[in-house]
C-alpha positions as CSV (number, residue, x, y, z in Angstrom):
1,X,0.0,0.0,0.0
2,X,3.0,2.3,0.9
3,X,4.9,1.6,-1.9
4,X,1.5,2.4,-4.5
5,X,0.9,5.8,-2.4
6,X,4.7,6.4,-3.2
7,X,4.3,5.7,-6.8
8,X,1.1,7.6,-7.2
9,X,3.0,10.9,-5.3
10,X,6.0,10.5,-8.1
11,X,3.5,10.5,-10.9
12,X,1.5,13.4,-9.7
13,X,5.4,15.3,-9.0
14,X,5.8,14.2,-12.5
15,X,3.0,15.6,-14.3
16,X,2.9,19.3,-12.2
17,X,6.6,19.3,-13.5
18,X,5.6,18.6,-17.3
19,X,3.6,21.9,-17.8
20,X,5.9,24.3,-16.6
21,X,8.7,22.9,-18.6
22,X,6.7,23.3,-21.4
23,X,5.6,26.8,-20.4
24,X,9.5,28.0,-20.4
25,X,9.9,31.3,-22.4
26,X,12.8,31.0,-25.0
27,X,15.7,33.1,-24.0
28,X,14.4,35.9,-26.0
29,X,16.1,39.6,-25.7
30,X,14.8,43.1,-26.7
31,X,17.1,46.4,-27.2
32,X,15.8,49.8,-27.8
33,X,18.0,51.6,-30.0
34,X,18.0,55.2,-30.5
35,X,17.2,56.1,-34.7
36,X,17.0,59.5,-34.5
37,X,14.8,62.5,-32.7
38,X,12.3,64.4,-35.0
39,X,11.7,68.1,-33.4
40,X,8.6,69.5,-34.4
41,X,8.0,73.2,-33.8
42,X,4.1,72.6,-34.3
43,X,2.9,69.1,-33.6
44,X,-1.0,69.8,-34.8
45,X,-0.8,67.3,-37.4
46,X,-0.5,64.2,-35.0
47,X,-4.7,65.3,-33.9
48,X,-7.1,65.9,-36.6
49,X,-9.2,67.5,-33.8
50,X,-6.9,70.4,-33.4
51,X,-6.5,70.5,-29.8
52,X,-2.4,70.1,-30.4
53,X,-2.2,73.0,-33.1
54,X,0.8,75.4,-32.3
55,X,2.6,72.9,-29.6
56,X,6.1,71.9,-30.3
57,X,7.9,68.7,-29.5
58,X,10.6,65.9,-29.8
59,X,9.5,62.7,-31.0
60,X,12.3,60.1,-30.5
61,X,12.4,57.4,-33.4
62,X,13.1,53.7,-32.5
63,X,14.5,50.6,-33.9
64,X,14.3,47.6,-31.9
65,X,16.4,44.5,-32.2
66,X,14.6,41.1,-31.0
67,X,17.1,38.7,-30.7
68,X,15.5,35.0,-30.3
69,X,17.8,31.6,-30.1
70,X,16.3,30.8,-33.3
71,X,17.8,34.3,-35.1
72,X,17.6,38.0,-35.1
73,X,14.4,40.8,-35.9
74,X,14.7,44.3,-36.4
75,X,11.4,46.1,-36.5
76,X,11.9,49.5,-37.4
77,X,15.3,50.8,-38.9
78,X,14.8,54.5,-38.0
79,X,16.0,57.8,-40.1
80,X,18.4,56.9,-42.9
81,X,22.2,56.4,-40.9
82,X,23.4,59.0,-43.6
83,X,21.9,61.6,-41.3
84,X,24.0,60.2,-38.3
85,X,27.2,61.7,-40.7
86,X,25.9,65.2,-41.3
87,X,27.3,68.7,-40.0
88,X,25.8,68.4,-36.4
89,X,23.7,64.9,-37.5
90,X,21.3,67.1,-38.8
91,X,18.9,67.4,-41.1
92,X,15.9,69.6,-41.8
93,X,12.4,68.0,-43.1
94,X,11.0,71.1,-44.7
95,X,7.9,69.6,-45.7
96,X,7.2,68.2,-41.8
97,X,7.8,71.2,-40.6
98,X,10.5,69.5,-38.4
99,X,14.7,69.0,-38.1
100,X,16.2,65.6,-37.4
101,X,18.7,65.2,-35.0
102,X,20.7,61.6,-35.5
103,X,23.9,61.3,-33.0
104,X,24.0,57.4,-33.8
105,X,23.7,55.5,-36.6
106,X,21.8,51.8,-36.3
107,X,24.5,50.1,-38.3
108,X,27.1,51.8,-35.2
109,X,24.9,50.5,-32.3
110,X,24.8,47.1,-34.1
111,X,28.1,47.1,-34.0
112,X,28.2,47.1,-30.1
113,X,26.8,43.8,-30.4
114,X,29.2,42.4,-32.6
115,X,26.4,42.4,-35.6
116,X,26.7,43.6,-38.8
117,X,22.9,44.2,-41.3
118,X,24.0,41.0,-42.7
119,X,23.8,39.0,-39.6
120,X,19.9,39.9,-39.4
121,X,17.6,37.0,-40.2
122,X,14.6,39.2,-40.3
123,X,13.5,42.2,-40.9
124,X,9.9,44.2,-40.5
125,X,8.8,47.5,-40.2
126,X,5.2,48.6,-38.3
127,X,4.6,50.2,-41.7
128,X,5.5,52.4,-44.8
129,X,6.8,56.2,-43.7
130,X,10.6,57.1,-43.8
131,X,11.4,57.5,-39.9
132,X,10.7,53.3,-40.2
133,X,12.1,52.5,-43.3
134,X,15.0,54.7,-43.7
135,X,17.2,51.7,-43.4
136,X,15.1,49.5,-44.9
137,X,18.0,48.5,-47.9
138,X,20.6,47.5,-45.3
139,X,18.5,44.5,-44.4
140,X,17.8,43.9,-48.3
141,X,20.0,40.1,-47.8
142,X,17.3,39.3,-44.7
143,X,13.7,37.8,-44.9
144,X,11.6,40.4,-45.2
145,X,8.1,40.0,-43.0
146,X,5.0,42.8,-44.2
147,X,1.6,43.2,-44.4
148,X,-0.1,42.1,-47.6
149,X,-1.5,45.7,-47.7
150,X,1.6,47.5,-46.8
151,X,3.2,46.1,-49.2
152,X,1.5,47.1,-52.3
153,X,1.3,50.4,-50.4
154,X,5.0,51.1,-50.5
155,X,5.1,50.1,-54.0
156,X,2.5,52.3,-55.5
157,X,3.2,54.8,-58.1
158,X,2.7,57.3,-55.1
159,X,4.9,55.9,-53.0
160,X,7.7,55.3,-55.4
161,X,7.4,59.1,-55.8
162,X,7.9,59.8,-52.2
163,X,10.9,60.6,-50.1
164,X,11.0,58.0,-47.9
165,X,11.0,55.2,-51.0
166,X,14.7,55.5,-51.7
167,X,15.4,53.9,-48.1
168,X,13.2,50.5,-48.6
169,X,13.4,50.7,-52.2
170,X,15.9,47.2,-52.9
171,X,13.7,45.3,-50.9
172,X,11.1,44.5,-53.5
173,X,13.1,41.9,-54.5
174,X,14.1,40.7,-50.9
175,X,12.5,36.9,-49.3
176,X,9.2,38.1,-48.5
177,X,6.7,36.5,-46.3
178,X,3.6,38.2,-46.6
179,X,1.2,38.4,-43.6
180,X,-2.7,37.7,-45.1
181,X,-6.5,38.0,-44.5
182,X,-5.7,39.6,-41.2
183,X,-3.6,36.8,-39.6
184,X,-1.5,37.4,-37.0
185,X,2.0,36.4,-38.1
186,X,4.5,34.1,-35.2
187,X,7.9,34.8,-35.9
188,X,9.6,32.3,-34.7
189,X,6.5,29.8,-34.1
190,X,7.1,29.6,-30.8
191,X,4.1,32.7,-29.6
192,X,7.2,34.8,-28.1
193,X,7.5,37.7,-31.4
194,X,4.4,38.0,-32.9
195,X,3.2,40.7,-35.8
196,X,-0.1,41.8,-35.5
197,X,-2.6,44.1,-38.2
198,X,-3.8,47.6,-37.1
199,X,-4.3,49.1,-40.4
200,X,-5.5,52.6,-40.3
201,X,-2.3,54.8,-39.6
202,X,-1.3,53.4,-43.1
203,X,-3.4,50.3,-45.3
204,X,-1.0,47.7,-43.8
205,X,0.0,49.1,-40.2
206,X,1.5,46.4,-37.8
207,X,2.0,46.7,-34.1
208,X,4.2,43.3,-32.4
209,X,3.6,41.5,-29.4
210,X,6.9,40.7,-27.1
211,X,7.1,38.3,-24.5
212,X,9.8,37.9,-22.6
213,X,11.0,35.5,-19.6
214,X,11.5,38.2,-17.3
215,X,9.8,41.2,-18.2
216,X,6.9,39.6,-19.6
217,X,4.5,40.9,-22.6
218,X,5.5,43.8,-24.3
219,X,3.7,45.8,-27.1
220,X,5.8,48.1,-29.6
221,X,2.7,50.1,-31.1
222,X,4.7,51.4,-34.2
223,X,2.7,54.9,-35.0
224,X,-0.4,54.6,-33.1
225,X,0.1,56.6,-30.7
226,X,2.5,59.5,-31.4
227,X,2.3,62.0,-28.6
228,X,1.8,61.4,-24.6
229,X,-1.6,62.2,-25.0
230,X,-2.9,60.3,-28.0
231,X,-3.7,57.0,-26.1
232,X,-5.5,58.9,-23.5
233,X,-7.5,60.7,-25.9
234,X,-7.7,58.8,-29.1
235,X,-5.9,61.6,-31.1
236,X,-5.8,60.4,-34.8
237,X,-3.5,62.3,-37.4
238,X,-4.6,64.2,-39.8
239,X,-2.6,62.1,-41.9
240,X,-3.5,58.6,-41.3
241,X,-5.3,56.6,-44.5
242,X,-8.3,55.5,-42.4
243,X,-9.6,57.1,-39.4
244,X,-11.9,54.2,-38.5
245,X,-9.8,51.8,-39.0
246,X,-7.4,53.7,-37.1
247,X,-10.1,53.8,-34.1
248,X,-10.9,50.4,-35.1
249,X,-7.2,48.9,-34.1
250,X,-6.6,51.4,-31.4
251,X,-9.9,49.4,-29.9
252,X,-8.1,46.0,-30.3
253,X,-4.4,46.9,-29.1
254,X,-6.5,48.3,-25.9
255,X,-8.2,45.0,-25.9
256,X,-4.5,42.7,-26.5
257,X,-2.9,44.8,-23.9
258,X,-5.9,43.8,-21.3
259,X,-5.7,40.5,-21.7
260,X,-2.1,39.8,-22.1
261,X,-1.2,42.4,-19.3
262,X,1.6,43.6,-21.4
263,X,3.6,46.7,-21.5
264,X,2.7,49.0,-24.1
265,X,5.5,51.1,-25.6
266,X,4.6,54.0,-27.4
267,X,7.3,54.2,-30.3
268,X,7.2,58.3,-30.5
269,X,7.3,58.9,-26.4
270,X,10.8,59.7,-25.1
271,X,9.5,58.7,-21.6
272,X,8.6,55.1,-22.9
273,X,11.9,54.9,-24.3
274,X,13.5,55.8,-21.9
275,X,12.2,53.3,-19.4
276,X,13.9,51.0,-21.4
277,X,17.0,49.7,-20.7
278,X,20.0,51.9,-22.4
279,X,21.4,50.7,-25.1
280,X,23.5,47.9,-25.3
281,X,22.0,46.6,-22.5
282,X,18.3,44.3,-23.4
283,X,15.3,43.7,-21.7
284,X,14.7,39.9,-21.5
């Protein structure tokens, strides 16, 4: 009888052991590098409800490096690097209205980590505009991850006629996986990086899903939400290709954010970047 109680005890050890082995988190790593800082002298664009018109202020610009046992991502590759080697690493962006500052380029910062564009197995941007693609050709050799939408977006006789097209422009004949019929897209296939549609800032706008051992879920909510105050008050650009679509996803990253309990990172917020840890050092 002792020996069957004993036996029963080591199977029930057993099988409480099996789930959280399988729950482990792969030993995934997230840095925050800095791209570049947009200075805006009026920032009334970023509402279409004029309540920012006249204000003035520094949107930082991201790129994030995911780095995942099974290979590397980069979502977001900043202001081109050529700005970083400027008089000053500046530049002025007449038609914004706004001057870029750059003090570091992304292929420099890589370089902290020993990694060079080559050694990037992926590559993704949350969608089209030039202060997320300005690198985009670096990464030309890596597989290429985009919305469907986006896509055809950035290769449209209007965007080919645009500014910010010279930076992504050799990718349209990089490996491209193509994310479809409003499918979320797993990375890596293990749940730990995962692209998800919020089309309205731009056809094909992404947002991705983090989660790491340690810190747990985090969202990187490419551009939607610029300012401090856009989450709070649902400001939507005056810019944006849909503004109900725009609502639409700002609705369903409220929603993922609820039940995942993740930390959500607004791209353009210096304070959210800076709560990050300084680059070289990673969240994980």
């Amino acid at each position: 009888m002792l020996q069957r109680a004993a036996l029963i005890s080591l199977v029930m050890l057993a099988a409480c052991g099996q789930p959280q082995q399988q729950a482990a988190a792969p030993a995934v790593q997230l840095y925050a590098m800095d791209c570049g800082t947009a200075e805006f002298g009026d920032v009334g664009m970023f509402a279409d409800d004029g309540s920012m018109n006249g204000q003035s202020r520094a949107l930082i610009v991201p790129c994030f490096l995911i780095r995942h046992p099974s290979g590397d991502l980069i979502w977001d590759t900043g202001f081109p690097d050529s700005i970083a080697a400027m008089p000053g690493g500046r530049m002025a962006l007449p038609q914004m209205g706004a001057e870029v500052v750059m003090t570091a380029s992304l292929q420099s910062q890589l370089q902290q980590l020993g990694l060079t564009p080559a050694d990037i197995e992926f590559v993704s941007f949350s969608h089209q505009h030039g202060d997320h693609t300005g690198n985009g050709n670096l990464f030309a050799g890596s597989t290429w991850i985009v919305d469907a939408d986006e896509r055809a977006y950035m290769f449209s006789d209007e965007a080919r006629g645009g500014q910010a097209f010279a930076g992504y422009a050799q990718l349209e004949n990089a490996e491209t996986r193509l994310i479809e019929g409003g499918a979320d897209y797993d990375v890596f296939g293990d749940g730990s990086v995962v692209i998800k549609q919020a089309p309205g800032h731009t056809p094909g706008h992404t947002i991705l899903l983090v989660r790491l051992a340690d810190a747990g879920p985090v969202l990187l909510t490419g551009d939607m939400y610029h300012l401090a105050e856009t989450r709070e008050r649902r400001l939507v650009p005056s810019f944006n290709t849909d503004r109900a679509q725009t609502l639409a996803s700002m609705d369903a990253l409220e929603r993922l954010a609820a039940e995942t309990n993740a930390r959500v990172i607004r791209q353009h917020v210096r304070e959210d970047f800076d709560s990050l840890p300084r680059f070289p050092e990673a969240l994980n």
